[in-house]
N, C-alpha and C positions, 0 to 999 in steps of 0.2 A: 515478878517483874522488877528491874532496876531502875529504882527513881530519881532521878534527880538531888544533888545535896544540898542543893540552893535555888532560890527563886532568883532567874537572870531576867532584867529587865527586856522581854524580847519584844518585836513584832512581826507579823508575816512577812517577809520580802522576797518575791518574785524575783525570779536569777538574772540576773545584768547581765548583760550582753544578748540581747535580743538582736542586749546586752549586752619536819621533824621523827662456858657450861659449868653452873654451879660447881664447886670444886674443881676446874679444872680448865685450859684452855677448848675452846671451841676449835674444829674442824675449820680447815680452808672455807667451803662452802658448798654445798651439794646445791644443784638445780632443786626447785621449787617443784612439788608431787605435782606431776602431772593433774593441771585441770583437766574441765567436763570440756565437751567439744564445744562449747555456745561461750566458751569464759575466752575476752581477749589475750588473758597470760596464755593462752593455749593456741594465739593464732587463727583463732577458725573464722572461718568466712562469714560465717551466720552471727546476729545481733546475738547477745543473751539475749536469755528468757525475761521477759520482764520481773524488776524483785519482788519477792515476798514482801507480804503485807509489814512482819515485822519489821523490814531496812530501811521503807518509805519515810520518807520527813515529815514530822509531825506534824497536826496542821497548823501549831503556833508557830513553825518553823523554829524551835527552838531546839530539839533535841531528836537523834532517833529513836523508836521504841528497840524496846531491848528485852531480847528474848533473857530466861532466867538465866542467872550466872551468880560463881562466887571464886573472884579473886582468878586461878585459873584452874579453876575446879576439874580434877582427877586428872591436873597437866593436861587437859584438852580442850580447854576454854580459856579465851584470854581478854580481860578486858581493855579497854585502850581509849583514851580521853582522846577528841580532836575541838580543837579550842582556834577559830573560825572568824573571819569576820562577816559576819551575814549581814550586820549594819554599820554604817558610821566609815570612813574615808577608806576604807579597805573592801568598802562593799562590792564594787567592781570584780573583784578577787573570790573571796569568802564562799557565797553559793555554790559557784563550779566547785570548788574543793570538796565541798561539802556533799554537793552530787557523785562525785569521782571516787570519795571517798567509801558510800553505800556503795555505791557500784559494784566499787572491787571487793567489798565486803560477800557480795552475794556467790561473785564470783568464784572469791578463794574458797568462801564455806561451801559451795557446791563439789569445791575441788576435792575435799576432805583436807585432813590434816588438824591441827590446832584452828578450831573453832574461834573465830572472832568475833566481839562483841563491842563494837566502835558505837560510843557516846558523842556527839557534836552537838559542841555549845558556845553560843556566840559570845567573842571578846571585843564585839560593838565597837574594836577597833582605839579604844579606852585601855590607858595602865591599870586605871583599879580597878573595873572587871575583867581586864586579862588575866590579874593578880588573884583573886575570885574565883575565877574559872580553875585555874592552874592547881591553886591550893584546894579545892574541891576534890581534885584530879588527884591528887599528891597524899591526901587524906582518906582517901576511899582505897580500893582495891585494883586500879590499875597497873598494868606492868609498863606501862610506858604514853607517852603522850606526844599527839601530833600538833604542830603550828608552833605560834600561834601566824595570821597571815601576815602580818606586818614585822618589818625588824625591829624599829623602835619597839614595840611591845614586847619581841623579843629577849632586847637587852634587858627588862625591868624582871620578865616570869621568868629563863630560863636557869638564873641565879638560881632562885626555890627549889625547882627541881633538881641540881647539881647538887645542892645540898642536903634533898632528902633522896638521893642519890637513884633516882627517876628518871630513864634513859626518856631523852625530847628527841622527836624528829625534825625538824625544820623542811616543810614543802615548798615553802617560796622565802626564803629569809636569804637576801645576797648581799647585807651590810657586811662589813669586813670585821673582824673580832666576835663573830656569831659565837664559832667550834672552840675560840678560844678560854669559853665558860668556862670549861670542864669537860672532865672526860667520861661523861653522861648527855653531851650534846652532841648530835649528828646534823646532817641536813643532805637532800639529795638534790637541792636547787644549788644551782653553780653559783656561784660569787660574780660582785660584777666582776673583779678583777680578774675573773678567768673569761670573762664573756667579750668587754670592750677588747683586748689587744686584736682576737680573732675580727671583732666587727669595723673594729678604726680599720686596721689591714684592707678587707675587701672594699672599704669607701675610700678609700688611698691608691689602691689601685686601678681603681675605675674612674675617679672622677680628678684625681691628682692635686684634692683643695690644698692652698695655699696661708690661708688664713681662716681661723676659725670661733665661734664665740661659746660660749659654757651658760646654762641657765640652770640652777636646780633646786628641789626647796629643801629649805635651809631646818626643816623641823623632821625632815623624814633621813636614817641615818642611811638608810639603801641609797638617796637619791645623793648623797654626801662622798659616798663611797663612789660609787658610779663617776661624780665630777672631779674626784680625784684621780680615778682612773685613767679617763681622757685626758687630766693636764698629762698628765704622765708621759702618757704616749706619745701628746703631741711634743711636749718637749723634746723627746727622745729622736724623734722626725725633725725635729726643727720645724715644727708648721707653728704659725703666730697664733697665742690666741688674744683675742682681740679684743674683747669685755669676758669678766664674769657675773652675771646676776642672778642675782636670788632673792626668793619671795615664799611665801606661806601658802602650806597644800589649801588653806581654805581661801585663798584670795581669788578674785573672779575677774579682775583689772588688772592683765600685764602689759596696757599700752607703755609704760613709763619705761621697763626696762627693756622691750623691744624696739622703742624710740631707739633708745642708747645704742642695741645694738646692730641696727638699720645703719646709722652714723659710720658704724665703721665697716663696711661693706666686707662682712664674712662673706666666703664662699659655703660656710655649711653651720649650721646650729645643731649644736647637742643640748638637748632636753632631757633633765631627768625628776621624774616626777612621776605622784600618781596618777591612774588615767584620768580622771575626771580635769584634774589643774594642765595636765599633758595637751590634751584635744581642744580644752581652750586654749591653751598658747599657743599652739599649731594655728587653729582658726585666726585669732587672730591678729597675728602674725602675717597671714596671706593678704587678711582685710586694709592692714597698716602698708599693703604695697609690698613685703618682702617678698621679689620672684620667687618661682617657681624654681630657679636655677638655683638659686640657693637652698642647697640640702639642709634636709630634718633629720636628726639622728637622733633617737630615743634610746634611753636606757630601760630596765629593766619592767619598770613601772607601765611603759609602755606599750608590754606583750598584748595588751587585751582589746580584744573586738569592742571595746567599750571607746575607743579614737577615732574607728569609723564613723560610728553611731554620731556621736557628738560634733567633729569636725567636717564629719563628709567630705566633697570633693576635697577638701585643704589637706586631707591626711594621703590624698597618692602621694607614693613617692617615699613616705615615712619608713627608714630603715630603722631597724632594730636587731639589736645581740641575740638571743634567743636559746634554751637548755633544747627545744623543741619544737617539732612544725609539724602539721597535721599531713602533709604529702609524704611525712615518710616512709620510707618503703618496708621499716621493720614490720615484718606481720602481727605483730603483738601489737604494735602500735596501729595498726588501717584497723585489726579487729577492733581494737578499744575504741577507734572512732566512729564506726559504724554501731554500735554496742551502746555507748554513752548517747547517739543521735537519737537512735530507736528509742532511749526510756525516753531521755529530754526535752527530745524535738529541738535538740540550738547543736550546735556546731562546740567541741569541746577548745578548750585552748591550751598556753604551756600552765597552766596553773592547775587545771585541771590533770592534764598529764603527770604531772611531780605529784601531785595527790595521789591519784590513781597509783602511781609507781610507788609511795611511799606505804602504801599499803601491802603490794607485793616483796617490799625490803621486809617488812617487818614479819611478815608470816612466816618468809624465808627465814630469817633469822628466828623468830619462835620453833620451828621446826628444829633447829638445832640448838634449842637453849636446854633441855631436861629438864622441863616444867615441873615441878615440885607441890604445887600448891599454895608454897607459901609467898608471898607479894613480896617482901624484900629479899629474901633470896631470888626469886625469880627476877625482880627489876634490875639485879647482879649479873643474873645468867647471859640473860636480851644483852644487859650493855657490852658482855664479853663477846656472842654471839655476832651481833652488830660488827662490834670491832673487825669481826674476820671477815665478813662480807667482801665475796670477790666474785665480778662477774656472772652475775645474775639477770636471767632473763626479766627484763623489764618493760615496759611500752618505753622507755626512755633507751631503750639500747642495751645491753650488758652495763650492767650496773657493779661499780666498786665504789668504795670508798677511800679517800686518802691515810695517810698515816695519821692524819690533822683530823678525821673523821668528818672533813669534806667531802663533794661529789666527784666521782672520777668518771668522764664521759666528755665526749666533743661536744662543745657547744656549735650552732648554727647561726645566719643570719637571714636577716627575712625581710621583706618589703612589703607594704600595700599596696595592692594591682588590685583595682576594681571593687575598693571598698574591702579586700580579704589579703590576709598573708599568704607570701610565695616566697620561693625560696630566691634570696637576692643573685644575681650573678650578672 
């Protein structure tokens, strides 16, 4: 059995929302071997099977167990960090990935093909046990590494691993200068800057604001990106904007800068933040008198069922950009939601989705990397492999990747209708 390389400060936490070829170029990209019929990359109507004991979450909710492995023993085992936040301001996020991520573990290995052996260990949402975690990751015998959930924490690990030259996936990282690490960073979560143009558009066409105000917190670099995004736009529109304020993911008191922006009678508020600082501001926001008529437009931070929970009735209405929505029609995508319901019992979200998908990226791409055995040639092969990645059945759609080793796929948008996301229109 594969143990752990460090003792990470963990504790149990229950999922919120009740609540990242050797010697030669890689191949375009072949579809992924056909899974079992119960696996969602397969489309099929039926849940899987519930997983094996080994892919369960431990009960310290620290790690999963792990069947034997060494490095990627006889090219058909492949080991693979996912570095999570399961505690600490990205908790909202963190579990679902972490579920999403077993998921599609059980699913691919049922599929056959290179054998996956995915380790998740929580980066508490913390530089220096991101840093920890990663160099763990980095130091052992992985070929490659998922997350970490947050972008800040991004910026500090994915250096490490570029430089011991350790292909990272990024599942939810849409700060801007992510892929610009290095050319061992990927990610299959869209940028805000590819999300807000598509979401300003559909709130501009519907509702045709006028003036508008910017809120975001000032310590998270997604949430930074995101309010840059929307100046941009609005600029570009000519719509005013009319205050900018910012405040810290851990402040609990945003009457002062919603005061401000009451004052100048926006027709719409962009929020970007994580959910937890998000759901209070919307709240209130509603309680300080801001109508109804004045739109809530959330950035990226905002995908999670964790706005409802927290603001309730204050969050109808809350639009949001979105990589993904659970009504889509892709069949890889209804399977994986029915599939991910039946283990979990919750309702998966877009966080979950880019997990789950980012697991199908990389298998794909391990099937055509010519596993060797050896970890640094192999974490060579993945990064060249990755690179070709084009068009791959994913729960997120056909999946590519940019030349930037961005996400290439449409983004969507989405609203709260009765406490759940629908697709906006």
């Amino acid at each position: 059995m594969r143990f752990s390389r460090f003792l990470a400060p963990l504790t149990t936490l229950a999922v919120l929302g009740l609540a990242a070829c050797g010697g030669g170029a890689a191949p375009a990209s072949s579809a992924p071997a056909s899974p079992t019929a119960a696996s969602p990359a397969a489309a099929a109507s039926k849940p899987a099977a519930a997983a094996s004991a080994s892919a369960k979450p431990a009960a310290s909710g620290a790690a999963s167990a792990k069947p034997a492995a060494s490095g990627a023993a006889g090219a058909k085992t492949a080991n693979i960090g996912a570095a999570f936040s399961l505690t600490g301001p990205g908790s909202p996020y963190g579990p679902v990935q972490k579920n999403a991520v077993l998921l599609a573990q059980d699913d691919l290995n049922k599929a056959g093909g290179v054998t996956l052996n995915i380790d998740v260990q929580d980066d508490a949402s913390a530089k220096e046990q991101g840093i920890n975690v990663f160099q763990s990751f980095i130091k052992g015998n992985d070929v490659a590494i998922m997350g970490p959930t947050l972008s800040g924490l991004a910026l500090a690990t994915d250096p490490l691993a570029q430089d011991a030259k350790t292909p990272v996936l990024g599942v939810s990282n849409t700060a801007g200068g992510i892929t610009t690490i290095g050319d061992y960073i990927f990610r299959d979560s869209l940028a805000e800057e590819q999300v807000v143009p598509a979401m300003v558009k559909a709130v501009v066409d519907k509702y045709n604001p006028k003036k508008v105000a910017i809120m975001y917190a000032n310590d998270q670099p997604f949430a930074k990106s995101g309010a840059d995004a929307v100046k941009k736009e609005m600029d570009d529109r000519k719509i005013q904007v009319t205050d900018t304020e910012t405040f810290a993911s851990n402040d609990k008191d945003f009457s002062a800068q919603l005061t401000k922006i009451k004052g100048t009678n926006p027709d719409a508020i962009f929020i970007s933040a994580l959910a937890d600082a998000g759901a209070n501001i919307v709240a209130q926001a509603r309680k300080l008198g801001i109508p109804d008529s004045v739109h809530i437009i959330g950035g990226n931070g905002m995908n999670s069922p964790q706005i409802a929970k927290i603001a309730g009735p204050a969050a109808e209405g809350i639009i949001v950009g979105a990589a993904w929505i659970d009504s889509s029609p892709n069949p890889q995508s209804q399977a994986f939601v029915k599939a991910y319901k039946a283990k979990y019992n919750l309702d998966p979200d877009q966080f979950a989705a880019q997990a789950y998908a980012g697991v199908q990226i990389l298998s794909d791409a391990l099937k055509r990397a010519n596993l060797s055995g050896d970890t640094a040639k192999d974490r060579t092969a993945l990064r060249d492999a990755l690179a070709q990645t084009k068009n791959v059945d994913t729960v997120l759609g056909k999946f590519s990747f940019t030349s930037g080793r961005d996400a290439d796929h449409p983004p969507v948008v989405q609203v709260i209708k009765d406490g759940k996301f629908v697709l906006f229109s």
